[in-house]
N, C-alpha and C positions, 0 to 999 in steps of 0.2 A: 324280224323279231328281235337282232339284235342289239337293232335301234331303239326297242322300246327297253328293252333289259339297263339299256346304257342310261340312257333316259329317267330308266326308276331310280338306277342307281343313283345318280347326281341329285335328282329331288329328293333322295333319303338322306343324304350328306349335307345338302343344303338344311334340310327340318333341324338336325342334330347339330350342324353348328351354329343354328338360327337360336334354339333352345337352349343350348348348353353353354353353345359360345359364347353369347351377350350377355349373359349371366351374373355378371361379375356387380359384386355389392360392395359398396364402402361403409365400413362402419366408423362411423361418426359417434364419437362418445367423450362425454366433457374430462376435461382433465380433472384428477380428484385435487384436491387444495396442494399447493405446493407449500410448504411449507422456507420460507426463504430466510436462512440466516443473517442476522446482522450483525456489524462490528460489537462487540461486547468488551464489557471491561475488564476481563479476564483475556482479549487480544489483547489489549491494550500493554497488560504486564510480560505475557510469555512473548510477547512479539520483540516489546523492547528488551526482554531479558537476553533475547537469543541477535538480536542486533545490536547494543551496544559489547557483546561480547564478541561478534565476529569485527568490530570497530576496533576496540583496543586488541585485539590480538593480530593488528595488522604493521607492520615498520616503521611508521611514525611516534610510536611507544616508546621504543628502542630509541630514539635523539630524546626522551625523557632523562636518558641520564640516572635513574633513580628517583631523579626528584619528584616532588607532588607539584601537578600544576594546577592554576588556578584556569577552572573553568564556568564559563556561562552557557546554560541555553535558553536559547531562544525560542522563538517563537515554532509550533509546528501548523502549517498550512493543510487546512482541510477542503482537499480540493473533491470531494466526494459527491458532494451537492446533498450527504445524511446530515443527522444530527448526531456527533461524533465528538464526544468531550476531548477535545487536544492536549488540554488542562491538564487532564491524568497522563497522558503520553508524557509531557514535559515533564510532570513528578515523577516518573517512572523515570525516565532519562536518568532526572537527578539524584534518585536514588540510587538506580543503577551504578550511574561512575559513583560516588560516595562510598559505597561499597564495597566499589575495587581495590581502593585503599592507595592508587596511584593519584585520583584528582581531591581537589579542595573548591570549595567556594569561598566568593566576595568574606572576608571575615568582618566584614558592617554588616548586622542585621539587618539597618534599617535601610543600606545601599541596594543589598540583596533582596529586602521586599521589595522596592520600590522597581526591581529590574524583574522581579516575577510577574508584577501587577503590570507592568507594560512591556511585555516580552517584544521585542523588536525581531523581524526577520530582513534578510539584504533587499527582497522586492519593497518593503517599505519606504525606502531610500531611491531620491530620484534619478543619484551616480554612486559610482564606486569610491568613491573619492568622500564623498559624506559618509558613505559607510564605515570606511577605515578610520574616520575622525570617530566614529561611533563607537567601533573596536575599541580604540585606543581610549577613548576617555573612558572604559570598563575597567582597564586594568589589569586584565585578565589575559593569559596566552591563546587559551583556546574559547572559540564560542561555536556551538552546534547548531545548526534549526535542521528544519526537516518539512517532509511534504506527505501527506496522505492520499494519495489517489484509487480511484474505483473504475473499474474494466466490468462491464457486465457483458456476459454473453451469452445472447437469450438464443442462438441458432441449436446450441444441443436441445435433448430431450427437456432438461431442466435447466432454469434461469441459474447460471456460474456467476458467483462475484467473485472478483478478483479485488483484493484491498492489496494496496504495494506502499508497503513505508520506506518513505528514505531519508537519511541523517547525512550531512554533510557537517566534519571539522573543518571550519577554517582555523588558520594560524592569524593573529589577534593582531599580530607586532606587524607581521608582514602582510595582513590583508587575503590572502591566497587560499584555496582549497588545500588541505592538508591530507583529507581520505576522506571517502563517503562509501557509503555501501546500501544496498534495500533488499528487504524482505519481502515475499508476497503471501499472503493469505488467501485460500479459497472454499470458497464457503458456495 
């Protein structure tokens, strides 16, 4: 009789975790719109307001001396694969130092349009050596470019973009990296 009691027991157990156990449901439910931000042109201004400010507020400032130097920039590289006006990035730039009231530009108008309308960056150039001829026939101490890149990272809950700007001063005379710094945005 024992055998049978043992017997019920285990097919009662068995029922209950045949029932209960396997039980398990996946709910499957579409994701609602995600809504995904893009670079906007209000980045454009707070991003370079707060990078060219962490730029000059770095030691290279300091071998300014006091004086105003003449600066260009250049070109900024959108490596994002968006449609990301760079155009305002650089007029932002330009505004920015201008403001600071330590730099100056090209005093030709017509030098200084003609260096907006073909903004040059150092990857344009097929050595370093035409690039410094490029420098130098600017006139200028400093020239800035910079790069816009995008990091998406679809593994969380929601698609993260990562926008990372970064400005590089070269020294004009001497060719060389002077300070560069970058910001990230996440959106």
């Amino acid at each position: 009789m024992s055998k049978i009691k043992v017997a019920f027991f285990i097919s009662i157990v068995f029922l209950v975790h045949f029932f209960y156990g396997c039980n398990a449901t996946v709910n499957i439910s579409k994701p609602e719109q995600q809504k995904i931000q893009d670079w906007t042109n209000e980045d454009s201004q707070t991003v370079v307001d707060s990078l060219v400010k962490q730029l000059t507020d770095k030691d290279w400032i300091a071998n300014l001396h006091g004086k105003k130097s003449k600066v260009v920039v250049g070109k900024i590289l959108n490596k994002t694969g968006e449609k990301i006006n760079t155009e305002l990035i650089e007029k932002n730039v330009e505004r920015k130092l201008l403001n600071d009231g330590r730099f100056s530009f090209i005093p030709s108008k017509a030098k200084l349009e003609v260096i907006r309308t073909k903004r040059k960056h150092s990857s344009d150039f097929p050595d370093n050596k035409k690039f410094k001829k490029y420098l130098i026939s600017l006139k200028t101490n400093f020239f800035i470019e910079g790069k816009l890149n995008l990091i998406t990272d679809s593994l969380k809950n929601s698609l993260e973009k990562k926008y990372i700007l970064s400005l590089t001063v070269i020294n004009a005379k001497k060719g060389k990296i002077t300070a560069s710094d970058k910001i990230t945005v996440i959106k």
